[in-house]
C-alpha positions as CSV (number, residue, x, y, z in Angstrom):
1,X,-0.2,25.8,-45.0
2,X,3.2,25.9,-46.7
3,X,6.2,27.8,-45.6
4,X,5.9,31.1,-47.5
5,X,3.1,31.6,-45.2
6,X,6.0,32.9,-42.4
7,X,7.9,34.9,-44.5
8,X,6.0,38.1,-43.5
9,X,5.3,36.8,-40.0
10,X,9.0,35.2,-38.9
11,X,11.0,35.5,-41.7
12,X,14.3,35.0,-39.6
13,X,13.1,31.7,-37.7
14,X,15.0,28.7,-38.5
15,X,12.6,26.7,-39.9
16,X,15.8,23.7,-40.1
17,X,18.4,23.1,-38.2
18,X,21.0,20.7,-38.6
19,X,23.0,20.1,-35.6
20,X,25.8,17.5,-36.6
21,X,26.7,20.6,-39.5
22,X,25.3,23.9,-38.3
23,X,23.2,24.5,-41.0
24,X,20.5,26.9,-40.6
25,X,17.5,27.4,-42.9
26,X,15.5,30.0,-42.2
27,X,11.7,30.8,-43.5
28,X,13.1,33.4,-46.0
29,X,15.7,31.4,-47.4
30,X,13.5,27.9,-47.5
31,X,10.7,30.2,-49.0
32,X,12.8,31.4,-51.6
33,X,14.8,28.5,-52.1
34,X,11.8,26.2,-52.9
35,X,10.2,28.6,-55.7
36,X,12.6,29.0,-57.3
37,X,13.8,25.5,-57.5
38,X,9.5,24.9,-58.7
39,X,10.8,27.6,-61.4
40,X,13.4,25.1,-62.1
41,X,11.0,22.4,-62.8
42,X,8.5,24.1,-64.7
43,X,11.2,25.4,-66.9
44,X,12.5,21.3,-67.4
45,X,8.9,20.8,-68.7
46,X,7.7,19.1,-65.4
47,X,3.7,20.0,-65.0
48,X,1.4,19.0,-62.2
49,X,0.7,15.1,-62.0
50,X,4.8,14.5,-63.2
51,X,7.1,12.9,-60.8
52,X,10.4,13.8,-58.8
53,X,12.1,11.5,-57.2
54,X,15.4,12.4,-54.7
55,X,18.0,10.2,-53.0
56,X,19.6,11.4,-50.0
57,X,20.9,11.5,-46.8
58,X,19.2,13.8,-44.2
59,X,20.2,17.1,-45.9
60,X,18.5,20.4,-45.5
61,X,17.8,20.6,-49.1
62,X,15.8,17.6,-49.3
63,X,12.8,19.8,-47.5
64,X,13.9,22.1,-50.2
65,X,13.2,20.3,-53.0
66,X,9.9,18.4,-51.0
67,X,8.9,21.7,-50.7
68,X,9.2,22.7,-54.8
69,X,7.7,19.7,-56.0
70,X,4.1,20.3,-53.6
71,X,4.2,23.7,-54.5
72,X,4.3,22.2,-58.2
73,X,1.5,20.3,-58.3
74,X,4.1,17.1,-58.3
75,X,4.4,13.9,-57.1
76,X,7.2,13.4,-54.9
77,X,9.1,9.8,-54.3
78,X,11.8,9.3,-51.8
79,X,14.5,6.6,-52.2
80,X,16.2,5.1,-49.6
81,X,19.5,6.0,-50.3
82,X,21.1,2.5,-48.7
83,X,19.5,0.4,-51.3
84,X,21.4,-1.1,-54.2
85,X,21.6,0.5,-57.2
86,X,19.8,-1.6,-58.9
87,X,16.8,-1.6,-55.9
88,X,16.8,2.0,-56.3
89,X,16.4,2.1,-59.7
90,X,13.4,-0.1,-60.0
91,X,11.8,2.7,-57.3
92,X,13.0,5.6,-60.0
93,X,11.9,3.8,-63.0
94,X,8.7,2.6,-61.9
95,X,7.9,6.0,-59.9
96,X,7.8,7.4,-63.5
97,X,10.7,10.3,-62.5
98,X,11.3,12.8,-65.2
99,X,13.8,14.7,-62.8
100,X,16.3,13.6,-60.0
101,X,18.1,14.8,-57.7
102,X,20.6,13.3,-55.2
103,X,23.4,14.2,-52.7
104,X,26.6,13.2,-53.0
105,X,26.8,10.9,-50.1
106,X,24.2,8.9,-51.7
107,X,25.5,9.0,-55.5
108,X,27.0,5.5,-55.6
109,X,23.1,4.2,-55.6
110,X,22.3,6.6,-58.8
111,X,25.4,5.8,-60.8
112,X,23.6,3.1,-62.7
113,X,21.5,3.7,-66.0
114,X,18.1,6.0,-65.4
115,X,17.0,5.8,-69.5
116,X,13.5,7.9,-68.0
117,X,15.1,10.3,-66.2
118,X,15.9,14.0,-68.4
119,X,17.2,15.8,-65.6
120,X,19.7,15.0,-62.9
121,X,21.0,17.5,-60.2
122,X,23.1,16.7,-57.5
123,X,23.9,18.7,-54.3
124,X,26.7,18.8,-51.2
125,X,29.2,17.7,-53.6
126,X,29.7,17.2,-57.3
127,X,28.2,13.7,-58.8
128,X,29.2,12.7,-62.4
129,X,26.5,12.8,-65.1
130,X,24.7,15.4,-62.9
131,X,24.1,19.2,-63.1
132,X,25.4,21.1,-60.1
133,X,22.0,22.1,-57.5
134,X,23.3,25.3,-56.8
135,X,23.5,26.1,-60.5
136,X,20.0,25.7,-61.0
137,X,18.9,27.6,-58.3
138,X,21.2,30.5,-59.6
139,X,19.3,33.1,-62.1
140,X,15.8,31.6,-61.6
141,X,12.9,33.6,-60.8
142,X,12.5,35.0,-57.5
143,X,8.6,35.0,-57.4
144,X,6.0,32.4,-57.2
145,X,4.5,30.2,-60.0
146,X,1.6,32.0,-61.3
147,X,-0.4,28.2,-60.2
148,X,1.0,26.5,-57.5
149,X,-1.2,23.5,-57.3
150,X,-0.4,21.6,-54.0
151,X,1.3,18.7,-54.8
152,X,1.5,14.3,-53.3
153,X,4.5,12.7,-52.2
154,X,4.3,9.2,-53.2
155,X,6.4,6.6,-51.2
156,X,7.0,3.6,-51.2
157,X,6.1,0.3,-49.7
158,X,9.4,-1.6,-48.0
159,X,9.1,-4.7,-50.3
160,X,9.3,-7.1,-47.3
161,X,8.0,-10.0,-50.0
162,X,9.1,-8.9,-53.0
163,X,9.4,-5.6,-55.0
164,X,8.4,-2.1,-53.1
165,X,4.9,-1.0,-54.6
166,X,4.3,2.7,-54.7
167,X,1.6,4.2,-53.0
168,X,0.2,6.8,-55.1
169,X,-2.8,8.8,-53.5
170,X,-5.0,11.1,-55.5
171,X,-3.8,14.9,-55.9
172,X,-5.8,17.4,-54.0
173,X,-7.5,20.0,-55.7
174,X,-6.3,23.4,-54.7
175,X,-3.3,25.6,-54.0
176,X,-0.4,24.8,-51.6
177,X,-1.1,27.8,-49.7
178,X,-4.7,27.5,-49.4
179,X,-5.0,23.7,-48.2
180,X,-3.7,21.2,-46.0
181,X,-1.4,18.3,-46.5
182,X,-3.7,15.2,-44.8
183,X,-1.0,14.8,-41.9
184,X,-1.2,18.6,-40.7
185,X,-4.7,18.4,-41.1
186,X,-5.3,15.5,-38.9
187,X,-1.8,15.6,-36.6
188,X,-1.0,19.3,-35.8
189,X,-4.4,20.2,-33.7
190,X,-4.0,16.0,-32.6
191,X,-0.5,16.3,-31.2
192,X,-0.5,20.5,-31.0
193,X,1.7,21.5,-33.3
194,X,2.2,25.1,-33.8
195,X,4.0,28.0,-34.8
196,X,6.3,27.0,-31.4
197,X,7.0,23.6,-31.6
198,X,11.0,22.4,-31.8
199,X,10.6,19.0,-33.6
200,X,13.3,16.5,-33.1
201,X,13.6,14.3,-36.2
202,X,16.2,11.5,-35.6
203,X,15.2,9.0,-38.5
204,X,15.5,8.9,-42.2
205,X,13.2,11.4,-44.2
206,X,12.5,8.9,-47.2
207,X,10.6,7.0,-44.3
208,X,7.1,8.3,-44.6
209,X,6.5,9.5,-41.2
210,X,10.1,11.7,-41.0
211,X,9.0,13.2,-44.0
212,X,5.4,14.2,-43.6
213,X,6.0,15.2,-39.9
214,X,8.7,17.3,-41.0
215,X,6.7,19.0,-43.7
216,X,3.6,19.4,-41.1
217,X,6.6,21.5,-38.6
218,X,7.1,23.5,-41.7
219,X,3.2,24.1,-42.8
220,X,2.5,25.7,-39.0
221,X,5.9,27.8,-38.7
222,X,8.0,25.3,-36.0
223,X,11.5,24.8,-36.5
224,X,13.1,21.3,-37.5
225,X,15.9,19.6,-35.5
226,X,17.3,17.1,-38.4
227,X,19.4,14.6,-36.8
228,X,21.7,12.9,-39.4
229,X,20.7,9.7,-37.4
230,X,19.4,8.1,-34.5
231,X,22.0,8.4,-31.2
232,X,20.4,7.6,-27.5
233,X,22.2,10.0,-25.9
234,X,22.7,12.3,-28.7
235,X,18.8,12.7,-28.8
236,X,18.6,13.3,-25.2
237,X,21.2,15.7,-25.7
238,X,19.4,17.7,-28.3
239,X,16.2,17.5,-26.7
240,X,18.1,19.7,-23.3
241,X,19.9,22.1,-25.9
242,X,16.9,23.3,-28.1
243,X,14.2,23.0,-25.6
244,X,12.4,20.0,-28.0
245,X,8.8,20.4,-27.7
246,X,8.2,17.8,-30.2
247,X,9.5,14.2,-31.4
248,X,9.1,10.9,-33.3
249,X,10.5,7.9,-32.6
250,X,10.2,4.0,-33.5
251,X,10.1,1.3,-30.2
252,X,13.5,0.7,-30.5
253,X,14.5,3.8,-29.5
254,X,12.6,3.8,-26.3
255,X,14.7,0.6,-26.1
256,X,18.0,2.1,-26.3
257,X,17.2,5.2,-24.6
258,X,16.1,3.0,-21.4
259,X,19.1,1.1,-21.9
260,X,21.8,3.8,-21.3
261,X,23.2,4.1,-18.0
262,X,21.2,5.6,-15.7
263,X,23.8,8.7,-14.9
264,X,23.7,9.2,-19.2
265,X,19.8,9.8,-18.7
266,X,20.0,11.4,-15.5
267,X,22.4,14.4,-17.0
268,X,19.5,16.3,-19.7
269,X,17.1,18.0,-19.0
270,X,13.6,16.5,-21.3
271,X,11.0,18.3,-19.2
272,X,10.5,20.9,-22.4
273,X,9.0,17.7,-24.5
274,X,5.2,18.0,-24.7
275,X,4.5,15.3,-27.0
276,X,6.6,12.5,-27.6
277,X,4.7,10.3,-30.9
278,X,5.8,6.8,-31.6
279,X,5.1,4.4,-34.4
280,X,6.1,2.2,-36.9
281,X,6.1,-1.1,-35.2
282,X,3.9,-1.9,-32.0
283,X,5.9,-1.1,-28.4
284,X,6.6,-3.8,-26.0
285,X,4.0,-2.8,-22.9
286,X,6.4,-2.5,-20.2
287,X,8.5,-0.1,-22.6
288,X,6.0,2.0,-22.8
289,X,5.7,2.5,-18.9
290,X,8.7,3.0,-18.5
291,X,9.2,5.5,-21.3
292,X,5.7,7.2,-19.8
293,X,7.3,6.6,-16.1
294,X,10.7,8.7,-17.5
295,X,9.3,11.2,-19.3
296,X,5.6,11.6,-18.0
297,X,2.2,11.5,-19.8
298,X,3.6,13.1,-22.8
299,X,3.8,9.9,-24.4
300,X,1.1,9.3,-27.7
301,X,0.9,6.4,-30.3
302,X,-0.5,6.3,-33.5
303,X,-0.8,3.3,-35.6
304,X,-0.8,3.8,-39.5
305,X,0.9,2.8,-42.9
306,X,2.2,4.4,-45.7
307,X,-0.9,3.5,-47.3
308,X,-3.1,5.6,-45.3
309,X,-5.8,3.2,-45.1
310,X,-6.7,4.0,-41.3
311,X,-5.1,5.7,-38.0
312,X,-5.8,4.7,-34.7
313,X,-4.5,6.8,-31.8
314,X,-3.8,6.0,-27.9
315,X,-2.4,8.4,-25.3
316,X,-0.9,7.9,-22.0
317,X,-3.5,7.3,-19.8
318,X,-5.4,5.1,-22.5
319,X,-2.1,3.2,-22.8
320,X,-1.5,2.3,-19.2
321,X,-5.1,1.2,-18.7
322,X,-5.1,-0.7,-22.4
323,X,-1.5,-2.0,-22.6
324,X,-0.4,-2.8,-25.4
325,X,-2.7,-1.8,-27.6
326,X,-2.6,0.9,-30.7
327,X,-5.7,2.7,-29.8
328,X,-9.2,3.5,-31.2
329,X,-9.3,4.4,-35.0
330,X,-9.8,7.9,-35.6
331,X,-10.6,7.3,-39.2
332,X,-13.4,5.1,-39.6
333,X,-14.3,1.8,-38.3
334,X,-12.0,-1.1,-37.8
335,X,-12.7,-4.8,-38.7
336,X,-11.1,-7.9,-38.1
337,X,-11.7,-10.7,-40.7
338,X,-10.7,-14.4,-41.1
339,X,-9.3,-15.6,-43.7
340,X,-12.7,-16.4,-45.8
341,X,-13.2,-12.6,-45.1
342,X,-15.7,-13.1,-42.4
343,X,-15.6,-10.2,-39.5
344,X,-14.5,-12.0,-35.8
345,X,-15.9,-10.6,-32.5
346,X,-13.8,-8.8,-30.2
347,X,-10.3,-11.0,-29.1
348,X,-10.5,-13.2,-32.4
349,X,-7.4,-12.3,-34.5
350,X,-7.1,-11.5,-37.7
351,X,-6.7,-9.3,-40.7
352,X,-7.2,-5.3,-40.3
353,X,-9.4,-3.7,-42.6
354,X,-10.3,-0.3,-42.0
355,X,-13.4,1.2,-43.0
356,X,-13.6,4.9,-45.1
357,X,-15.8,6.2,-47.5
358,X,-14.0,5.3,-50.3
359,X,-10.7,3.7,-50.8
360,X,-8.2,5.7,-50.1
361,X,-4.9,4.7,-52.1
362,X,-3.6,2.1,-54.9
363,X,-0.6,0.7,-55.2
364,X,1.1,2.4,-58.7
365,X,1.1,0.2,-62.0
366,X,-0.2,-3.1,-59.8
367,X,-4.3,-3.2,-59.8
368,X,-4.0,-6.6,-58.8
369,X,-2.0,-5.8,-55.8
370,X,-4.7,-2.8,-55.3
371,X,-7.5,-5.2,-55.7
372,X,-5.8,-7.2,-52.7
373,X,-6.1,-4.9,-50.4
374,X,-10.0,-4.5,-50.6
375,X,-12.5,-6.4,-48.9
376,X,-14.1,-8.8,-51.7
377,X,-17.6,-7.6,-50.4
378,X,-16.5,-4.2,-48.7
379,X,-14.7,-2.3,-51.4
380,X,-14.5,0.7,-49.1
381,X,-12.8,-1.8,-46.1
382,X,-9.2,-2.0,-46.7
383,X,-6.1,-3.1,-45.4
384,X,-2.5,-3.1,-45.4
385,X,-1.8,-6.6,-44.1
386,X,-1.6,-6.2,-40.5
387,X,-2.8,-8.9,-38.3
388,X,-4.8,-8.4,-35.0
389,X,-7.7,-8.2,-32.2
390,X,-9.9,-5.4,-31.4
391,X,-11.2,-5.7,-27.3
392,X,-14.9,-5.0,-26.4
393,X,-14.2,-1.1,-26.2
394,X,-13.0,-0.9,-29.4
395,X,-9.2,-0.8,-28.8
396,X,-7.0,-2.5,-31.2
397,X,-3.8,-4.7,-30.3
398,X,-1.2,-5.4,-33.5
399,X,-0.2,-9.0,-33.1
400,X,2.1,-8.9,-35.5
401,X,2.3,-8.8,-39.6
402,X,1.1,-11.8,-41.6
403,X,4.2,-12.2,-43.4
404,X,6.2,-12.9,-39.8
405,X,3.6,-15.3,-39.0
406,X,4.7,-18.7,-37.6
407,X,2.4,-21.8,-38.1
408,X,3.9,-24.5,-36.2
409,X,2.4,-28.0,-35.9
410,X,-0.9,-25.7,-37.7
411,X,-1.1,-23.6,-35.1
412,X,-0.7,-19.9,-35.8
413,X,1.7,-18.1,-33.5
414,X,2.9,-14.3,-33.7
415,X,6.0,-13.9,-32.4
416,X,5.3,-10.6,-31.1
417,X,4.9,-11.8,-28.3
418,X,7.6,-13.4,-27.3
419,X,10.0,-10.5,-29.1
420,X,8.7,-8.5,-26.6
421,X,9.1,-10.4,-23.4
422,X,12.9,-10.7,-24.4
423,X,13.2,-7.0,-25.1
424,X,13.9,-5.7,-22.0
425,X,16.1,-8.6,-20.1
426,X,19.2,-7.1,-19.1
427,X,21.6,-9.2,-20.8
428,X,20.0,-8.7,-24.4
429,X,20.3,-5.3,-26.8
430,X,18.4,-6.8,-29.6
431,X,16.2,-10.0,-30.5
432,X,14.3,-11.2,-33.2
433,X,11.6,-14.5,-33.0
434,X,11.2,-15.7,-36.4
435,X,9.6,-19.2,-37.6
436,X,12.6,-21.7,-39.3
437,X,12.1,-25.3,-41.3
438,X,11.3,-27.8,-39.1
439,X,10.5,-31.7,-40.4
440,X,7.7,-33.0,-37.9
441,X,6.1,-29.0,-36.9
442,X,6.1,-27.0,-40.4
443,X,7.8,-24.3,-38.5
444,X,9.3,-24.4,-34.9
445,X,9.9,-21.0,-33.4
446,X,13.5,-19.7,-32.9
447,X,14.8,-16.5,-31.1
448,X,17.9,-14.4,-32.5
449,X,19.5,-12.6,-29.9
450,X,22.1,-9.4,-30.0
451,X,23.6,-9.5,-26.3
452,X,24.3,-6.6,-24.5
453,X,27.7,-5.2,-24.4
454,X,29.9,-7.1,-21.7
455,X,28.0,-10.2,-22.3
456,X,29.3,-13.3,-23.6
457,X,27.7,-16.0,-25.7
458,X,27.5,-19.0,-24.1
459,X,24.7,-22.3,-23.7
460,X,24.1,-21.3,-20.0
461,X,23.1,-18.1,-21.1
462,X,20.6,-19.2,-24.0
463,X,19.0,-21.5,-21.1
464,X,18.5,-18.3,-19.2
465,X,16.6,-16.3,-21.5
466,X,14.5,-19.6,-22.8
467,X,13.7,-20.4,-19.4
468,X,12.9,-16.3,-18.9
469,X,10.6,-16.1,-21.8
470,X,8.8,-19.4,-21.2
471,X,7.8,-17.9,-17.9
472,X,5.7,-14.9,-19.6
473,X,4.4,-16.9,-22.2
474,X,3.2,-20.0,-23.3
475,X,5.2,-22.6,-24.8
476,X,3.5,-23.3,-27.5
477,X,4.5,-19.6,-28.6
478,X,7.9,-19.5,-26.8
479,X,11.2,-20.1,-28.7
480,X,12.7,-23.8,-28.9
481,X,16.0,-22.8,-29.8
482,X,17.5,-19.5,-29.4
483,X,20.8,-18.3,-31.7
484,X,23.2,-15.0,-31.1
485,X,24.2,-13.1,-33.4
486,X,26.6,-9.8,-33.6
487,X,23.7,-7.5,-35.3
488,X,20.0,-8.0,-36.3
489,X,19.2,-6.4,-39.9
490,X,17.4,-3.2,-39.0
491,X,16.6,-0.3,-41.2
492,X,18.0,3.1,-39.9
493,X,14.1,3.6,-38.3
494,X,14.7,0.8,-36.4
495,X,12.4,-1.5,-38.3
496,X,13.5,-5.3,-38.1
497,X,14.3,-6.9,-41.8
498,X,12.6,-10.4,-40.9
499,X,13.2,-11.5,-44.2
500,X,17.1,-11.3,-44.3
501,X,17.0,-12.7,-41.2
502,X,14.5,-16.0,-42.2
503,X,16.7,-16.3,-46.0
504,X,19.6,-17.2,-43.4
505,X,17.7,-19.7,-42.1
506,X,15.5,-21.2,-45.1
């Protein structure tokens, strides 16, 4: 369940590949990389239950260092490496790191004070203040740690109101080699990963799902296509050259794949995909059929959060006959409560709570933010603040979350809905609907378009989309006014940053 378990088997077999470089890592070299790294750390003092934290680009060696830190019995925290210094080093402090490390690329958001941190190591180029990675690795041991307790990574919430909280789940008890991570466990017999999947990752890996899916390629034996980051066609063309049998991706990738030129999509090849996963955000119905229309029924949504309170799951066929939805939870009951914590019959929205045995995560140094997330009579139901409906068979629809809620003239609206009826309209790349101050209404509803390229700004083209998206749904929920804009804040997942968005606005 960790990559020594190939050394015997495929020793050779990249287990990474990084095209925009031509990096190779193979299972030898990650294998021996790894331990002796977790020889490193145990030498520095660092002993199971401590805390690593890296900042980086999408290196090779961060699966390197993921991998020393599990096989250490360690908690694991990934920074975003585009935050501000100072952002980033409220994530390092409050993570509790003892050791860092970070690549060059991303050393401008280290080079501030880190009193906690003892030992600093920097790779693909030398950082000031921090010992050279390839140093380290130099004269350790070659063998494995006599204990090699499997290790958490614990990451980070993406502070949408206010400061990230970590999520810091409960160590497993057991060695790496000996027991699954939670994601390969549940996801690799799910989705079939195996010893021949090709997984495309074109996202950042101190995103939760790049990372986890990553380390589930490398717990069967697959090999890992790390794209530095997300490219339409440069996906597609990765996907023909390596033969990708696997891949992530966020909605708004579907989006910009679809909206290449049809001779761009028309020259690869993407019949070797047999599971194409998406998450992250909730996908626009008709972008889904299309995607399912291009690339067949290999498409397969999961709905989740870094939290891990619940998972539901939808495939194709579900998808086309549901649309919209997320799927029926795989992970215990779901229940959608009011906001005096009653539970709603089907179509009644509200918030999510999922129900498990026991809860199944708290958020590091803020019980009261914990406490939050339980249901005041369930303590076993929580949630993650997602607001929606489940139908009569079960299947849950995200409406959107409560923080992008609009209430306007008291009436709740999520502007979901109209986000996604603009999505696809020709003569728009991005959009955002967000809620701004209004005198008589509270709030009235306003889109933020991106146009597509060739398209020009003008009043008689915001009267076509208005009168476009009134048509599909009702005014009440449909933009008053709509804006343009040259870019919409997203993160490099493709996650929209409402909140810099509505500050511009406030």
């Amino acid at each position: 369940m960790y990559p020594g378990n190939f050394v015997l088997s495929t020793p050779d077999k990249p287990a990474i590949i990084r095209p925009s470089t031509g990096e190779q890592l193979t299972y030898r070299e990650l294998e021996e990389r790894s331990r002796k790294l977790a020889h490193y750390l145990h030498s520095a003092g660092l002993r199971p239950g401590d805390h690593v934290a890296m900042v980086s680009d999408n290196d090779i060696r961060v699966l390197e260092i993921y991998w020393a830190a599990l096989r250490s019995g360690l908690y694991i925290t990934a920074v975003n490496w585009q935050l501000t210094p100072e952002e980033a080093a409220f994530v390092i402090s409050d993570c509790e790191a003892t050791a860092l490390f970070a690549s060059a690329k991303a050393s401008k958001v280290v080079n501030v004070a880190l009193p906690g941190v003892a030992h600093k190591v920097a790779f693909g180029g030398a950082v000031e203040g921090f010992t050279d990675y390839e140093a380290i690795i130099t004269g350790q041991a070659d063998e494995p740690l006599t204990d090699q307790p499997r290790g958490q990574d614990m990451l980070y919430s993406s502070g949408t109101t206010g400061r990230p909280k970590g999520i810091k789940p409960a160590l497993p008890d057991g060695q790496v080699g000996e027991i699954p991570d939670p994601y390969t466990a549940v996801f690799a017999p799910l989705y079939g990963f195996d010893a021949d999947t090709v997984y495309i990752c074109p996202a950042p890996l101190y995103h939760a799902a790049p990372l986890r899916f990553c380390g589930m390629v490398n717990s069967v034996g697959g090999t890992i296509v790390l794209m530095d980051h997300f490219d339409a066609e440069e996906s597609l063309r990765l996907i023909d050259e390596y033969k990708v049998t696997h891949s992530q991706w966020v909605p708004t990738m579907f989006v910009r794949m679809l909206k290449l030129p049809q001779e761009a999509r028309e020259r690869y090849d993407v019949s070797s995909m047999r599971c194409a996963i998406h998450a992250a955000a909730p996908c626009p119905a008709e972008v889904k059929r299309q995607m399912i229309e291009w690339w067949g029924p290999v498409i397969n949504e999961y709905y989740a959060s870094t939290e891990g309170a619940g998972a539901t799951f939808i495939n194709s066929a579900q998808a086309l006959a549901h649309p919209g939805s997320v799927g029926l939870s795989a992970l215990g009951s779901v229940h959608i409560c009011d906001e005096n914590f009653a539970e709603l019959p089907a179509h009644e929205i509200g918030t999510i709570f999922f129900e498990r045995e026991q809860m199944s995560f708290e958020y590091h140094n803020d019980p009261e933010k914990t406490a939050g997330a339980q249901h005041p009579d369930h303590p076993n139901w929580s949630t993650s603040g997602d607001i929606g409906y489940v139908d009569e068979d079960g299947f849950l629809y995200l409406t959107d979350r409560a923080a992008f809620m609009i209430i306007s003239g008291g009436v709740n609206i999520y502007p979901q809905e109209a986000e996604n009826a603009l999505t696809l309209h020709p003569k728009v790349f991005d959009v955002a609907v967000i809620g701004v101050p209004d005198e008589e209404m509270g709030e009235s509803v306003k889109a933020v378009v991106q146009l597509a390229p060739g398209v020009e700004p003008s009043d008689e083209v915001a009267a076509e989309l208005l009168e476009y998206v009134r048509a599909q749904v009702a005014h009440y929920k449909a933009p008053r006014s709509l804006d343009f804009t040259d870019e919409l804040p997203r993160t490099p997942t493709g996650k929209l940053v409402k909140h810099r968005l509505k500050a511009l606005y406030a």
